[in-house]
C-alpha positions in Angstrom: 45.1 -37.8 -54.7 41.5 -38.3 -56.4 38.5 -40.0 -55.8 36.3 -42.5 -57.5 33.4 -43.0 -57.6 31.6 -46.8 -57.6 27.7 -47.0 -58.2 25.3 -50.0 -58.2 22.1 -50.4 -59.9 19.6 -52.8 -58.4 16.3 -53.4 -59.9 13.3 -53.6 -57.4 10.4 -55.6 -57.2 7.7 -54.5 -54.8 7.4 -58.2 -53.7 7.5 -62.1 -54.9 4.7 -61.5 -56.8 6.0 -59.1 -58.8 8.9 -61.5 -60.0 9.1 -63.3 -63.6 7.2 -67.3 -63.5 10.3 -68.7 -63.3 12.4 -66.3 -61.0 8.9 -66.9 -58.0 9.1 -70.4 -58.6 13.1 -70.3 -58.0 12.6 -67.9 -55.0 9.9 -70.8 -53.4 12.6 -73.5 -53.6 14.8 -70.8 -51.7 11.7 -70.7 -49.1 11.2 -74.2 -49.1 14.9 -74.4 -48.6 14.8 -71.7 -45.8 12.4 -73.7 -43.3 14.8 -76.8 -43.5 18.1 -74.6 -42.0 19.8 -75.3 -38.5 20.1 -72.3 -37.0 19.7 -73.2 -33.6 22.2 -69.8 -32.5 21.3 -67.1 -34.4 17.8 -68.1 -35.3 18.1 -66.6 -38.7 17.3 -68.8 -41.3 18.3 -68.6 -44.8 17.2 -70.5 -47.6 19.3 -70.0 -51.6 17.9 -71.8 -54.7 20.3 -71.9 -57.9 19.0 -72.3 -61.3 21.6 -73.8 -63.5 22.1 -74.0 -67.0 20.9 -77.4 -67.6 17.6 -76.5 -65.7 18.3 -78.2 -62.3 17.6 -76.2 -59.1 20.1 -76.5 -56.2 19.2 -75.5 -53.2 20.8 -74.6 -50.2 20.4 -73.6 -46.0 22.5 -72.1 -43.2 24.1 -74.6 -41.0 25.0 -73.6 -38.2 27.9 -75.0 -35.7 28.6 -74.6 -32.0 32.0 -73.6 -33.0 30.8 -71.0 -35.6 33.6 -70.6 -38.2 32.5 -74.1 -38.7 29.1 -73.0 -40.1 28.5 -72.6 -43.7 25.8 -70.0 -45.2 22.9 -71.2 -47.6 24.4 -69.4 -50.6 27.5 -71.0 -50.1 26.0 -74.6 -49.3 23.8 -74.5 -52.7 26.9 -73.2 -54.8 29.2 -75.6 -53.3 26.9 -78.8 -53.8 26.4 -77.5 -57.8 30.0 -76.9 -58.6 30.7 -80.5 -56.8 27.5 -82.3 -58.3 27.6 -80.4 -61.9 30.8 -79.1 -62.4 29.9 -78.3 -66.1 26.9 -76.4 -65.6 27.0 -73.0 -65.4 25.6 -70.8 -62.5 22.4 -68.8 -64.1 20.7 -67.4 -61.4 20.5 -67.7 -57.4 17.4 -66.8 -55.1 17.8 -66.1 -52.0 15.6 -65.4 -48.5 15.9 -64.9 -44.8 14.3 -64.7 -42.0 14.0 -63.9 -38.1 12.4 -66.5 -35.8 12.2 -63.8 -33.1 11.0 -60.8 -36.0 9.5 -60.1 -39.1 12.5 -59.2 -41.6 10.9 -57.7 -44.2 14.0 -55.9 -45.9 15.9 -57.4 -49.0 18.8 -59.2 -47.2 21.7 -59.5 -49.5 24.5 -62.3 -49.1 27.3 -62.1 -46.5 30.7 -60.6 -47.8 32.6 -64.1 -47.7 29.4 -65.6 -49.8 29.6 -62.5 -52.5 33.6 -63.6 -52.6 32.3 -67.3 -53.6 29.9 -66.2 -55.6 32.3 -64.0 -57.6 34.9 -67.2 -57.9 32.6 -68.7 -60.3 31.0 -65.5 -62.0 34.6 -65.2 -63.2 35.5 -69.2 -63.6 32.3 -69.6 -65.9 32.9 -66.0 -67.7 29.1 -65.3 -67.3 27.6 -63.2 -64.4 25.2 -64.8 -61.8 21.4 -62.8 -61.4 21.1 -62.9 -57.5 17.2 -61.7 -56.0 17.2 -61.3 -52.4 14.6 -60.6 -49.6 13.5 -60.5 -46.2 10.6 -63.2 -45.4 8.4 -60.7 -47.3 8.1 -57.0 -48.9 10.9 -56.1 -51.8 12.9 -58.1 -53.4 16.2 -56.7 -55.0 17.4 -58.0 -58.3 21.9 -57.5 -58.9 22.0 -58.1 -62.7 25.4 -60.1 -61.5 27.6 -60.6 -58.0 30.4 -57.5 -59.4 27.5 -55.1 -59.1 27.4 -55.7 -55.3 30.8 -56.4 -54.5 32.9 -53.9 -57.1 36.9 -54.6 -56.8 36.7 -58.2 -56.6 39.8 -59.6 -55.0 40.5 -62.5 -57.7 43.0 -64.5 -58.6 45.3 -62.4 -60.6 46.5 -60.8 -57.3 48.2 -63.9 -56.9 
């Protein structure tokens, strides 16, 4: 037997502020997006902004169901809604915030598992990795140069 060993390198930002023009003004769409989710059961709202290619922002909420499988996350509902809307443009760059209505979150909070699986499916379809930035309501945000750094031994489709 022997063991390997799998590192990530995140870059940190020591708030919105600190971001590139372009990257703060994509992470405000992914606030703006953020107020507008239903999340009347967990009261955690997330908002995702993608930059694409051509220079359109999608953006995307949680929605939340009473049956939950039936909810869909904000990453998910913005990547979704590009690939359906714009299936020629590739994926560039996704934003990405949350927060509490019952406490501050002011930790980087980084996409679900099955949204870093979606997220991979088109990192690999376009052959071009996907910058995600990710935070709480406020404080750091984290910058993954692409969704493989954060989700190493992606299940894809050669498995099958």
């Amino acid at each position: 037997m022997k063991k390997i060993k799998i590192e990530s390198f995140l870059d940190v930002y020591p708030s919105k502020d600190a971001l590139p023009e372009a990257i703060s003004s994509l992470m405000d769409a992914a606030f703006e997006a953020r107020e507008k989710a239903y999340a009347p059961y967990s009261e955690f709202l997330v908002g995702a902004a993608l930059l694409l290619d051509n220079g359109v922002v999608v953006t995307g909420n949680n929605q939340e169901n009473a049956c939950y499988p039936g909810g869909l996350c904000a990453e998910r509902t913005a990547i979704f809604y590009a690939s359906s809307q714009y299936p020629d443009a590739a994926m560039v760059s996704m934003a990405i915030t949350a927060r509490a209505k019952d406490k501050e979150t002011t930790v980087p909070i980084p996409p679900c598992g099955i949204c870093r699986q979606a997220i991979a499916e088109y990192e690999i379809k376009q052959k071009m990795p996907i910058s995600l930035y990710f935070m709480g309501e406020r404080g750091e945000v984290l910058k993954s140069d692409s969704l493989e750094n954060i989700l190493p031994l992606l299940f894809t489709s050669k498995y099958l």
